[in-house]
GULO-257333 format. One record per residue: residue number from 1; residue in one letter; y negated, x, z of N, C-alpha, C in turn. Coordinates in steps of 0.1 Angstrom, whole numbers, plus 5000, padded with zeros to 4 digits. Last residue first. Layout:
N
vopa | lolo | nY | nX | nZ | caY | caX | caZ | cY | cX | cZ
NUM | A | Y | X | Z | Y | X | Z | Y | X | Z .
...
//
This chain:
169
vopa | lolo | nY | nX | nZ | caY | caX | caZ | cY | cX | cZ
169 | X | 9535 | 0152 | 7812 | 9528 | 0150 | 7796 | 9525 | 0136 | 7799 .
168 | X | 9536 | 0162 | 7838 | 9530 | 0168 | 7835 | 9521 | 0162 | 7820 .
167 | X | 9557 | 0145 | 7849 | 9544 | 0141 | 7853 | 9531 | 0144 | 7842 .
166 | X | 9577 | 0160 | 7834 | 9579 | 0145 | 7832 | 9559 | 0141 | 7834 .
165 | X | 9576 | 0181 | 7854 | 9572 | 0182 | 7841 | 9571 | 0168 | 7833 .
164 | X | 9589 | 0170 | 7879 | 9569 | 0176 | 7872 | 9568 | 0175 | 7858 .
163 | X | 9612 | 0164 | 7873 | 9602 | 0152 | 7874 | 9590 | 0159 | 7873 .
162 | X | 9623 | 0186 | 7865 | 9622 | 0176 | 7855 | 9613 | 0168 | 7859 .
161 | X | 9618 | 0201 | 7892 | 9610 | 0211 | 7877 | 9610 | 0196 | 7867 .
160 | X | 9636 | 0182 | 7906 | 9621 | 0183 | 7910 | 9613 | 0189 | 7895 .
159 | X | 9660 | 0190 | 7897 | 9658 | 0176 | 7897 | 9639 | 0174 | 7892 .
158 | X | 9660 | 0216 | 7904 | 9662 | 0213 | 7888 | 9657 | 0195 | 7884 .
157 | X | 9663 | 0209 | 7931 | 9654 | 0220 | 7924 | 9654 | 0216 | 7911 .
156 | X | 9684 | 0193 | 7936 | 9673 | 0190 | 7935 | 9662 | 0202 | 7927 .
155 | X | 9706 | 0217 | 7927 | 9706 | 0206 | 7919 | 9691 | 0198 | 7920 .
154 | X | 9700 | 0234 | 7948 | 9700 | 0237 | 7933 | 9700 | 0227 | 7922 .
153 | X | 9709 | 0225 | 7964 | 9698 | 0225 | 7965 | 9695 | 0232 | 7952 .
152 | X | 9734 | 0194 | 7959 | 9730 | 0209 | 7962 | 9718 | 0215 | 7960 .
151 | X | 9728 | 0161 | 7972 | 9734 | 0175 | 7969 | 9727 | 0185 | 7969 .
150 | X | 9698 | 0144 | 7980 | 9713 | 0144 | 7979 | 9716 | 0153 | 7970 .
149 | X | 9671 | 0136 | 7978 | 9679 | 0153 | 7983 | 9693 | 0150 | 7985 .
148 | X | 9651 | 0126 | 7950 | 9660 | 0126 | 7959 | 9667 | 0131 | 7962 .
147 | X | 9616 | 0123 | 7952 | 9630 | 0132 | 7946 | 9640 | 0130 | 7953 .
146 | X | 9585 | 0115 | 7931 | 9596 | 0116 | 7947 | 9610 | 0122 | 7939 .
145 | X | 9556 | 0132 | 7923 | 9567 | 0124 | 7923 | 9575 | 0122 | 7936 .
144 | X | 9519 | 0125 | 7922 | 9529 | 0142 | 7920 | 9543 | 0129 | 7923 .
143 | X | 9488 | 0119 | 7929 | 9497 | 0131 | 7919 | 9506 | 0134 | 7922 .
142 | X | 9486 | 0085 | 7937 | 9487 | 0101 | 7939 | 9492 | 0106 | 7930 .
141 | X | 9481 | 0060 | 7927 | 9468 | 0069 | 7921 | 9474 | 0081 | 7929 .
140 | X | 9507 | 0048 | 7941 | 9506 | 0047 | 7926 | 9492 | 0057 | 7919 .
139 | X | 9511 | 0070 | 7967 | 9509 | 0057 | 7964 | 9511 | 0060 | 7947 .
138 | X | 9540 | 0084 | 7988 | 9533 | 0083 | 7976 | 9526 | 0070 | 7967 .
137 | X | 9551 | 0065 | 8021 | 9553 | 0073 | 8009 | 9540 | 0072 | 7996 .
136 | X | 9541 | 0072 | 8052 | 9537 | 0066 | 8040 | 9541 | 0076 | 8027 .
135 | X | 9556 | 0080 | 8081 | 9561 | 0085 | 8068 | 9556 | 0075 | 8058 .
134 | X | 9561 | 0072 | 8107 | 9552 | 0075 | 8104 | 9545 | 0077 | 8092 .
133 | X | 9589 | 0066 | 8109 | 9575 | 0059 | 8114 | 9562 | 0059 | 8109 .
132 | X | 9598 | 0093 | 8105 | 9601 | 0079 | 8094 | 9590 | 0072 | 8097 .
131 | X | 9591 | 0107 | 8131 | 9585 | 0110 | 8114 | 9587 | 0100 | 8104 .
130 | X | 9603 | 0095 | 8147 | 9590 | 0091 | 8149 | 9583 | 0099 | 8132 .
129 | X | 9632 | 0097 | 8142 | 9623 | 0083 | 8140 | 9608 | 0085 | 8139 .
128 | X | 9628 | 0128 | 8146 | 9632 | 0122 | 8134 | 9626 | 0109 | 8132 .
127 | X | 9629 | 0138 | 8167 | 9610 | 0135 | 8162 | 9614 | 0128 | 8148 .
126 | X | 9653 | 0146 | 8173 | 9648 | 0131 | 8183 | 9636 | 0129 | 8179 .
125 | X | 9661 | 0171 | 8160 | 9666 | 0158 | 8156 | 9657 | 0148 | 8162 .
124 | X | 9632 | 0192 | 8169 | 9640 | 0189 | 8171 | 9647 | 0175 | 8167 .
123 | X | 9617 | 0218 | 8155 | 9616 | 0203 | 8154 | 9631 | 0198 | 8151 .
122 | X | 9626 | 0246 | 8151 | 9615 | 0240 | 8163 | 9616 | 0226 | 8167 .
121 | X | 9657 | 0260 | 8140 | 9644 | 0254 | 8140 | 9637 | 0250 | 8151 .
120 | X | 9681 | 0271 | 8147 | 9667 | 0280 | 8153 | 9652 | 0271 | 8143 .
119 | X | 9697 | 0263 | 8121 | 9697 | 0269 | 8133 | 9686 | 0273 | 8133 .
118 | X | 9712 | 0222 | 8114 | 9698 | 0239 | 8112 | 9698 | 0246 | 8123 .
117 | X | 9726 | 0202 | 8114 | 9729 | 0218 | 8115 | 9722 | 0231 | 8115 .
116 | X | 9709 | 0183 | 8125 | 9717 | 0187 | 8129 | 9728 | 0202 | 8130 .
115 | X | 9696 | 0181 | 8097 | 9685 | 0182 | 8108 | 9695 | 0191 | 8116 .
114 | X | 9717 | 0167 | 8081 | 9712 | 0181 | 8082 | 9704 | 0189 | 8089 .
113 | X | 9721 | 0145 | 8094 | 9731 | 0152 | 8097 | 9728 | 0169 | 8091 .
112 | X | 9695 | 0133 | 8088 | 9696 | 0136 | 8107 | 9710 | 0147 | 8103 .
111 | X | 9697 | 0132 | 8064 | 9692 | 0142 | 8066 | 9690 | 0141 | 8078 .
110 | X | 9717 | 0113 | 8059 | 9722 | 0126 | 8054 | 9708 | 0138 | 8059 .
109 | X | 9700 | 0092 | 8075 | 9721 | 0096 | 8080 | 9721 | 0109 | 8073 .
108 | X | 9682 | 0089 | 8058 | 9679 | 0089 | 8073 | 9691 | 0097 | 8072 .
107 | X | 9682 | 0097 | 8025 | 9688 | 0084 | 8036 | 9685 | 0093 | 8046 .
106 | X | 9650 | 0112 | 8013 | 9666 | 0108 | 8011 | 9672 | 0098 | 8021 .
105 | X | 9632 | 0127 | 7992 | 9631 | 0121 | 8002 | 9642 | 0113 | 8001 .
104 | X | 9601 | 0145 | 7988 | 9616 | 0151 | 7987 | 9620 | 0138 | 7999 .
103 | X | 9574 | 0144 | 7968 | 9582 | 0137 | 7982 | 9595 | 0144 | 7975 .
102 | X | 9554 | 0170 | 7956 | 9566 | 0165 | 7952 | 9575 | 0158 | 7968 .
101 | X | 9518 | 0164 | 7946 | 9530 | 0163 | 7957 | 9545 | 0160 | 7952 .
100 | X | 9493 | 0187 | 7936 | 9504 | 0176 | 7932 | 9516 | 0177 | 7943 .
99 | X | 9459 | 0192 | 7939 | 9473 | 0196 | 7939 | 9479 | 0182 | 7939 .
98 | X | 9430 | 0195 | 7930 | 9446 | 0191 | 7919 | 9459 | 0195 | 7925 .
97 | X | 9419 | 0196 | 7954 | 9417 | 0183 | 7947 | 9428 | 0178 | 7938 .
96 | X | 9421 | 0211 | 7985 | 9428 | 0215 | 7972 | 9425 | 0200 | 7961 .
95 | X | 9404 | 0196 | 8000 | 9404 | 0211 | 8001 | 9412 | 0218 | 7985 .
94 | X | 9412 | 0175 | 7997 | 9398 | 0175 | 7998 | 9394 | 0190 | 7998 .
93 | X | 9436 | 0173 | 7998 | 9432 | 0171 | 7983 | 9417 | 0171 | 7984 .
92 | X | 9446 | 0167 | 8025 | 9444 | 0184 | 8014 | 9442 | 0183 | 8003 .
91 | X | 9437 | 0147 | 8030 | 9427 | 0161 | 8034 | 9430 | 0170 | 8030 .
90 | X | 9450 | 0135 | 8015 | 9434 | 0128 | 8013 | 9430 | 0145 | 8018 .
89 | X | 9477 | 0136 | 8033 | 9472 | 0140 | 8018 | 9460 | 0143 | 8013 .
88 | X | 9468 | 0124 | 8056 | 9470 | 0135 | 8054 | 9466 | 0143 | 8042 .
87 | X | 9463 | 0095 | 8049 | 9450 | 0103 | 8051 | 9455 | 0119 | 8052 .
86 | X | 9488 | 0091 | 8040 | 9482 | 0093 | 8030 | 9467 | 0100 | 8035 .
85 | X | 9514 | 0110 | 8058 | 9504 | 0097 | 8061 | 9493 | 0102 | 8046 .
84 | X | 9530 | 0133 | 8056 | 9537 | 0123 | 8056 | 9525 | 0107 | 8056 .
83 | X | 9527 | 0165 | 8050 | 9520 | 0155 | 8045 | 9526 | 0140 | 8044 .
82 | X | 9549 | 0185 | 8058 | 9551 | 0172 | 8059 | 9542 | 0162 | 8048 .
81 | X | 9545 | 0211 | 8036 | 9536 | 0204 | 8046 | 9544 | 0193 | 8044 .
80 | X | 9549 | 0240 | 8019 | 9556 | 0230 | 8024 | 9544 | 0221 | 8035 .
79 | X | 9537 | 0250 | 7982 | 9531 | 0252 | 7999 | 9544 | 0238 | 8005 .
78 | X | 9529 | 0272 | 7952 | 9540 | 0260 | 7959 | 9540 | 0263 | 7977 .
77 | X | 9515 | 0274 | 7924 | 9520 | 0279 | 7939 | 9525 | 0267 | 7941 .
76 | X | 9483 | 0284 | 7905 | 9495 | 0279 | 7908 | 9503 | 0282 | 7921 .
75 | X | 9459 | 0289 | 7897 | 9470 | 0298 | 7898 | 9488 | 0291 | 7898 .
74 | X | 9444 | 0268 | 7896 | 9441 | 0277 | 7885 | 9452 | 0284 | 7885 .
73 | X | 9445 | 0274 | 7931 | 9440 | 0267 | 7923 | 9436 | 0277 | 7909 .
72 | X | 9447 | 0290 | 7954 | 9458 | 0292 | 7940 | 9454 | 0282 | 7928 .
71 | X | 9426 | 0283 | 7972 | 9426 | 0299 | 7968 | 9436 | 0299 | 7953 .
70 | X | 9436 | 0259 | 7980 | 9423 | 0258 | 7968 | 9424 | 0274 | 7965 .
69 | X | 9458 | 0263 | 7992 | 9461 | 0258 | 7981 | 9449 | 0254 | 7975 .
68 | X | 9449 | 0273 | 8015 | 9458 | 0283 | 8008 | 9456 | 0275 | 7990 .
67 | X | 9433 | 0250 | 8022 | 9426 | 0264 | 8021 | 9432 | 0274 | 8010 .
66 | X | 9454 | 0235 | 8030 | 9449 | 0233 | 8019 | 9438 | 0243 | 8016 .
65 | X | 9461 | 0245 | 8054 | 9473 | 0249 | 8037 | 9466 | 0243 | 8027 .
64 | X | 9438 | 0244 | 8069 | 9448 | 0260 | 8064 | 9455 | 0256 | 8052 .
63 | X | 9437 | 0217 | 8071 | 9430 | 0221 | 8066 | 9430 | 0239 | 8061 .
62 | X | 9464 | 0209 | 8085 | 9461 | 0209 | 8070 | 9451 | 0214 | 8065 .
61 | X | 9456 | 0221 | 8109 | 9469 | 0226 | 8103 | 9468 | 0226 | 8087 .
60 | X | 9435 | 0207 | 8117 | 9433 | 0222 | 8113 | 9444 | 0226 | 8108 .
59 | X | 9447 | 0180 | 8114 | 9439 | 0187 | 8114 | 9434 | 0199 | 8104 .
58 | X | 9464 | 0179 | 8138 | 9472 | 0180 | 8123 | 9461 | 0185 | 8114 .
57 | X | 9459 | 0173 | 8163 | 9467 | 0189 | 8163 | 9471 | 0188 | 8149 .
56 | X | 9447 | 0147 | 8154 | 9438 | 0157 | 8160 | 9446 | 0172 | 8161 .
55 | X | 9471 | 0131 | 8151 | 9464 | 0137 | 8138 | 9455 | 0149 | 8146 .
54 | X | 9496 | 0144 | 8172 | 9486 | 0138 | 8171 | 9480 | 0138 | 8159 .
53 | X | 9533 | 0157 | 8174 | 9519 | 0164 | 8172 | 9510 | 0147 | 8166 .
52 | X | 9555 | 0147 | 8196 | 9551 | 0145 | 8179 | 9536 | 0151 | 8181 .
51 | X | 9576 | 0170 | 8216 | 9563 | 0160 | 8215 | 9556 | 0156 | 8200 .
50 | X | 9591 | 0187 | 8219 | 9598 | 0171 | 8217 | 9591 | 0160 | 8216 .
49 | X | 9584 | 0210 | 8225 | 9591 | 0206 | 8233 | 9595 | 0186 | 8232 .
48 | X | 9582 | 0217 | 8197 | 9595 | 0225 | 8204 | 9599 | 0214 | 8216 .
47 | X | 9556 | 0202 | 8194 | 9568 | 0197 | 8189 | 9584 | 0206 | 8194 .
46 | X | 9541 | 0222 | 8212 | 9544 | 0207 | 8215 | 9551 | 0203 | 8207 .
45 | X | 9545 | 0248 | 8202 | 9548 | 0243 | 8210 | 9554 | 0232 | 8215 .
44 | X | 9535 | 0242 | 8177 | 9550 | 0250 | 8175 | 9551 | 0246 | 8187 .
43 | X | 9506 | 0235 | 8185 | 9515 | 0232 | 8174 | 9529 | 0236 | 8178 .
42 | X | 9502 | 0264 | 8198 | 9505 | 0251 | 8206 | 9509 | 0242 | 8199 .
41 | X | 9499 | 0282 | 8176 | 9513 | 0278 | 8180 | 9509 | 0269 | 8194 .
40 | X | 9491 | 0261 | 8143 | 9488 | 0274 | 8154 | 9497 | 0269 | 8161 .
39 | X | 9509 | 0263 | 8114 | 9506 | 0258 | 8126 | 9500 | 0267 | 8131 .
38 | X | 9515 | 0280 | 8093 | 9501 | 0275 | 8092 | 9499 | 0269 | 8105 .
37 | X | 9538 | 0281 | 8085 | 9534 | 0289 | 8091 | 9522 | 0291 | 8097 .
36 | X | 9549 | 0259 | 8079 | 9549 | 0262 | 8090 | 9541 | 0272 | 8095 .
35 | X | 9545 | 0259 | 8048 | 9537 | 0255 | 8059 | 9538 | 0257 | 8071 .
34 | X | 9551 | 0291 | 8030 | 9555 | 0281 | 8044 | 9548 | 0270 | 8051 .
33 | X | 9543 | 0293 | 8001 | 9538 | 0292 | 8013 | 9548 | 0286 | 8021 .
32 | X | 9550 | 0311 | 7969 | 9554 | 0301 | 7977 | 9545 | 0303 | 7996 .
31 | X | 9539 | 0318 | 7937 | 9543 | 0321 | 7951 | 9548 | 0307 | 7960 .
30 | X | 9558 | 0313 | 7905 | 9545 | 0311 | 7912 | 9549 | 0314 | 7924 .
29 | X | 9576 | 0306 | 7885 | 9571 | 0317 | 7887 | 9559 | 0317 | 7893 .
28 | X | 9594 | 0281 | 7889 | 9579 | 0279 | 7880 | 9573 | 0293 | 7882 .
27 | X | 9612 | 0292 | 7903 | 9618 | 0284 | 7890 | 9604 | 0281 | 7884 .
26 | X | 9600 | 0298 | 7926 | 9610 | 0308 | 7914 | 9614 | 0300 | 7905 .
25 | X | 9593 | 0275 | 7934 | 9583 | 0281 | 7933 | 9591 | 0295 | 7926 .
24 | X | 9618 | 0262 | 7941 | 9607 | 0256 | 7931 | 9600 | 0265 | 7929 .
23 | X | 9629 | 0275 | 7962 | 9636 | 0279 | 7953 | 9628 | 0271 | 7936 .
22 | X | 9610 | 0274 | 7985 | 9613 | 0285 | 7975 | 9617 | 0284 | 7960 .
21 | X | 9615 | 0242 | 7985 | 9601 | 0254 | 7983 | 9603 | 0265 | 7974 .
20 | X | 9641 | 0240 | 7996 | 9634 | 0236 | 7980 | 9625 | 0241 | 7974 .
19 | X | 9639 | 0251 | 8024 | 9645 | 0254 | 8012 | 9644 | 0250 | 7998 .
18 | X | 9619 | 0234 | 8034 | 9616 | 0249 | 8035 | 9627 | 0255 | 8022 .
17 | X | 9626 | 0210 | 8030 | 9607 | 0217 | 8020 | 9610 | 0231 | 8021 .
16 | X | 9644 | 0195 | 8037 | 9647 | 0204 | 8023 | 9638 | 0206 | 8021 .
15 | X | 9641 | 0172 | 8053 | 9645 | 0165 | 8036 | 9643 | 0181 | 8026 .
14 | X | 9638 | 0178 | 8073 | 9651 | 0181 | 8077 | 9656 | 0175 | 8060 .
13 | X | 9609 | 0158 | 8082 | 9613 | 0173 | 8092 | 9632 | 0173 | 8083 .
12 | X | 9599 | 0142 | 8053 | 9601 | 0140 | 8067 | 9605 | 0154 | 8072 .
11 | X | 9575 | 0155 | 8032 | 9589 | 0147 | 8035 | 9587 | 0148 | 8049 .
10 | X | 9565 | 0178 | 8002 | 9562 | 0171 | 8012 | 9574 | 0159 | 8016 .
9 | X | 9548 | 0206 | 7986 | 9568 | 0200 | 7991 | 9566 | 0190 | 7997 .
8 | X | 9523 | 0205 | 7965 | 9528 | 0200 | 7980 | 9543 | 0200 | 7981 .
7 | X | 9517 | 0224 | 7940 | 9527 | 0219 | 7945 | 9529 | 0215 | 7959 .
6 | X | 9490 | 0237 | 7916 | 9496 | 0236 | 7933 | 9506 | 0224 | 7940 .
5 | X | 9501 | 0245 | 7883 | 9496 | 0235 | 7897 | 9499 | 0237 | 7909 .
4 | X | 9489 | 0256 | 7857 | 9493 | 0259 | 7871 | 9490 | 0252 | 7884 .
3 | X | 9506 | 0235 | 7829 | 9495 | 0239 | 7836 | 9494 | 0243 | 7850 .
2 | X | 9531 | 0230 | 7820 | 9520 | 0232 | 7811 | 9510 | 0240 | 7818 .
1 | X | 9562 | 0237 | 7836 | 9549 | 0229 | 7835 | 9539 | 0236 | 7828 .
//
């Protein structure tokens, strides 16, 4: 890409942010963020115990990664956040204004069956419906593309670098 953009991963729980993340943000030479990491942990809590987090516990969550993501502005980077409802987005584009979202986003069946093998995640298979539920995809005035996570994660990776760049001219 031409110019250093802050990169949302963004998707349902189990569409590949934590692993795509990375592997986007070494393919554009730029850092990478966890969103997770950004929860506080009654966050990590209430969804460990099977509870969907509220906008009010989402909040301060987004307002940290969008913090991260006005600090790389100019720089560049790559941050994971559901960002699944457009007022979500809205609030880290109020904090970060050019960042660009890449949806990573696939059939229900291939990503409950990946949900299913993850070990030692928090967010448990059964928040799945309630994340599709919830899940406004990318309007026509947002920045950034969708992707689709079928096969190797290598292959989306390469998928994702084409559709930015695509974005980019």
């Amino acid at each position: 890409m031409s110019t250093p953009h802050v990169i949302v991963v963004m998707g349902v729980a189990g569409t590949g942010k934590t692993t795509i993340g990375p592997l986007l943000a070494a393919e554009l030479g730029v850092p990478y963020a966890e969103g997770d990491d950004f929860h506080p942990a009654a966050n990590i809590a209430k969804m460990s115990a099977g509870t969907p987090l509220d906008d009010a516990d989402r909040w301060p969550w987004l307002d940290a990664i969008g913090q991260w993501a006005h600090g790389r502005a100019g720089l560049g980077g790559v941050v994971s956040s559901s960002a699944l409802k457009r007022a979500y987005r809205d609030r880290l584009r109020s904090e970060a204004p050019g960042a660009v979202f890449l949806h990573l986003s696939g059939d229900r069946s291939l990503i409950e069956e990946r949900m299913a093998g993850r070990q030692g995640h928090f967010m448990p298979t059964a928040l799945l419906d309630s994340q599709f539920a919830t899940l406004q995809p990318l309007e026509d005035d947002e920045a950034g593309v969708a992707v689709d996570v079928s096969g190797a994660p290598e292959e989306i990776t390469q998928r994702a670098v084409a559709a930015l760049r695509r974005l980019d001219n």
